[in-house]
N, C-alpha and C positions, 0 to 999 in steps of 0.2 A: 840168831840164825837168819843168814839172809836166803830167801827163796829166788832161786832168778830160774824161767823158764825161756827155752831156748826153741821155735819152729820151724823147721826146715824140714824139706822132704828128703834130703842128700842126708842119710846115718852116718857118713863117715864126716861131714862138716858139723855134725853136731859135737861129733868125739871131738872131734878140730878144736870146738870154739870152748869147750871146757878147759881142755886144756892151756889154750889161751889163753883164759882168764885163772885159770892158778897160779899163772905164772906174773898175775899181776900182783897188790897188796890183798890177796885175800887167801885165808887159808882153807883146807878143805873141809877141816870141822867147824866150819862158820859159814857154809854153805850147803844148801839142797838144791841140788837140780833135778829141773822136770824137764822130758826131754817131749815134742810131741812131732810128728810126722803129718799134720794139715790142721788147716785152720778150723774144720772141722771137730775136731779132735782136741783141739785146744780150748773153744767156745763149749763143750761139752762137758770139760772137768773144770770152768772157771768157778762156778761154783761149791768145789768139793777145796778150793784153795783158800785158806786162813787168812795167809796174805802173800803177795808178789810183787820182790823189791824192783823188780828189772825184770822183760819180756825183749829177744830179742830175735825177728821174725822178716823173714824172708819174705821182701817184696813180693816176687813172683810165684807165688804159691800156689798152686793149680787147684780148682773150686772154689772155695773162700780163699780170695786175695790175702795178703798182708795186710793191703789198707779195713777190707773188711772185718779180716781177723784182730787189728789193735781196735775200733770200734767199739767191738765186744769187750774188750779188756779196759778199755777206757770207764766203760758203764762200771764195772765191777774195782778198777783201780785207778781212778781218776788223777790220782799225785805219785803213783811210782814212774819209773824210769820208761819209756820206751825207747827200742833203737830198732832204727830200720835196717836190714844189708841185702844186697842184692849183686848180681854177677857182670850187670850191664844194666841196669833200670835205670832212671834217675828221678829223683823228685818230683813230684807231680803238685798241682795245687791241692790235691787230696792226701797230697801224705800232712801237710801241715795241719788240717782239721783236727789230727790228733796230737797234736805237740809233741814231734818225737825229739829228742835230745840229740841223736847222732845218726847219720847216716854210713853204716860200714861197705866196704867193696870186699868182696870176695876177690879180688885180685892181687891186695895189700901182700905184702911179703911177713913173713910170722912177726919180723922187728916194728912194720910199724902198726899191724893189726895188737899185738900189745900194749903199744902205744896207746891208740885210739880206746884200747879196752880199760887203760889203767885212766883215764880221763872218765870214762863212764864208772866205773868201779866208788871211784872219786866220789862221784855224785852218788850214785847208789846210797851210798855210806852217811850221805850228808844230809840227803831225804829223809832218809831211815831215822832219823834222830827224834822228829817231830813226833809226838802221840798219836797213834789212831782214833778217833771214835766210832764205833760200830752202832747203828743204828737202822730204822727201820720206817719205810716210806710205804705206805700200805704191804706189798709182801714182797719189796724191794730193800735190797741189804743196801746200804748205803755208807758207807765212810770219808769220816770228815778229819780235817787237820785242824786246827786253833785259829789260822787263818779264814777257813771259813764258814766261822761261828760268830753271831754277831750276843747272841746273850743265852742261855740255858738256864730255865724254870722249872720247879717242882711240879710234880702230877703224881696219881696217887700210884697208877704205875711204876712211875721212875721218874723221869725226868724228858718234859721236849725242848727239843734244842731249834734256836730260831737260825736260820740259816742266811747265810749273804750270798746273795745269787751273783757279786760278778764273778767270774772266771769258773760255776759251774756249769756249764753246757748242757752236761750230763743229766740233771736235776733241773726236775722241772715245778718243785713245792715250795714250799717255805719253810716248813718246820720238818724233825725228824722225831721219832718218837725213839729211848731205850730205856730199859727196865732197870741201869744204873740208876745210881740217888747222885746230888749234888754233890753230896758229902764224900762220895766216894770221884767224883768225877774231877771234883776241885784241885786237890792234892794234884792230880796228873797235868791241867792245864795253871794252874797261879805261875810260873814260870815264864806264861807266854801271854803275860798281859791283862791275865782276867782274875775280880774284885768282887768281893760280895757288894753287891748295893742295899741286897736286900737280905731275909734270910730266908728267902725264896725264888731269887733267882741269883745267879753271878753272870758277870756283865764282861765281853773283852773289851777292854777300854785304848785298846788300839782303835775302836771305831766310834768313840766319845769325841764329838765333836764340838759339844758346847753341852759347860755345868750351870746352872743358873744357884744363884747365890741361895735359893732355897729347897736347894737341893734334887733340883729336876735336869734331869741328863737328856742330850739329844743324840740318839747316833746316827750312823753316815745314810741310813735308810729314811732318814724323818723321822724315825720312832720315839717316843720320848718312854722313859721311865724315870719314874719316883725311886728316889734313895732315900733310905729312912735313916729315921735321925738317930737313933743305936749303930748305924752304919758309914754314915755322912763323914766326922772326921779322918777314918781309915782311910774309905774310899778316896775321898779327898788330897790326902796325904801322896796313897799311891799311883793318880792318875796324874800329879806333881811330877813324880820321881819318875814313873813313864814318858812325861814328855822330856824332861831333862835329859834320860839318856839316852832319846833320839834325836836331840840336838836340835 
């Protein structure tokens, strides 16, 4: 189920933009939409949302801007979709701060506002693929993608996850704490690059940057960890076959 939340103060451009987008590759029992009427309003139920594939939010939104209202949504969905649309605005240097994907006009004609929807839709769909992981940063919900996890350790709670700080802005820690175990976390990211090194932590070996012959790994932070030697040949094996198939 994809969730996409749509904010405009105009009720009848919301009806509009649904419908627009059924008419792209996506069908209706494979979508929820939330409809909200100010940025206000939307910053206010971000936390009653699971998750949100796409947010798509009217620049000019009277009290809490667009730009203010993706912000909020940023904090809370750091790697979904965001699209700006607006009636006459145009890009500011503040709309890039939040990496919006597409910029729509409410002037477009239904043919190429389709268009431009089946291109976001696209993406939507291609995002959505990656694993979530939910976690928690003092009493900040946090979610991360495989990307930007550098290695995830046992603890007697669950398990914290060391974080790669480039491209979170959002995030201002290093580690995230969830009450998942490895064992159950593993299974969802091995897929996307990550190795038991240890059998207390697994390692994404997309940011293995140098193994040394006795088994001590660097990754792209300085960090070094020990791969143990019940571990070493596997590990070894598969961080081969990683770089192989990125050429």
């Amino acid at each position: 189920m994809y969730r996409i939340a749509i904010c405009d103060a105009d009720a009848s451009f919301l009806k509009y933009m649904k419908e627009m987008i059924l008419r792209c590759d996506i069908r209706l029992e494979e979508v929820e939409f939330y409809d909200y009427t100010s940025g206000e309003d939307f910053a206010g139920h971000l936390n009653l949302l699971p998750s949100c594939e796409l947010l798509i939010v009217d620049m000019q939104l009277k009290g809490m801007d667009g730009h203010e209202t993706a912000r909020h949504f940023r904090k809370y969905f750091p790697h979904s979709v965001l699209v700006f649309c607006s009636g006459d605005a145009a890009p500011t240097e503040e709309s890039f701060k939040v990496a919006p994907y597409r910029y729509l006009s409410k002037k477009y004609s239904d043919e190429r506002m389709v268009s431009e929807l089946g291109v976001v839709i696209c993406r939507m769909k291609e995002s959505s693929r990656a694993p979530v992981i939910i976690g928690k940063e003092h009493i900040n919900i946090i979610r991360l993608r495989p990307d930007d996890i550098l290695f995830i350790e046992n603890w007697k709670y669950g398990s914290i996850i060391h974080v790669r700080r480039e491209g979170m802005e959002y995030f201002s820690g290093e580690t995230v704490s969830t009450e998942r175990k490895i064992a159950d976390l593993y299974p969802e990211l091995k897929g996307h690059g990550f190795g038991y090194a240890h059998n207390s932590y697994i390692v994404n070996m997309n940011y293995v940057v140098q193994m040394k012959s006795q088994g001590i790994i660097t990754l792209s932070n300085g960090q070094e960890l020990n791969v143990s030697r019940s571990k070493l040949k596997i590990f070894r094996k598969e961080l081969s076959e990683l770089i192989e198939r990125k050429g």
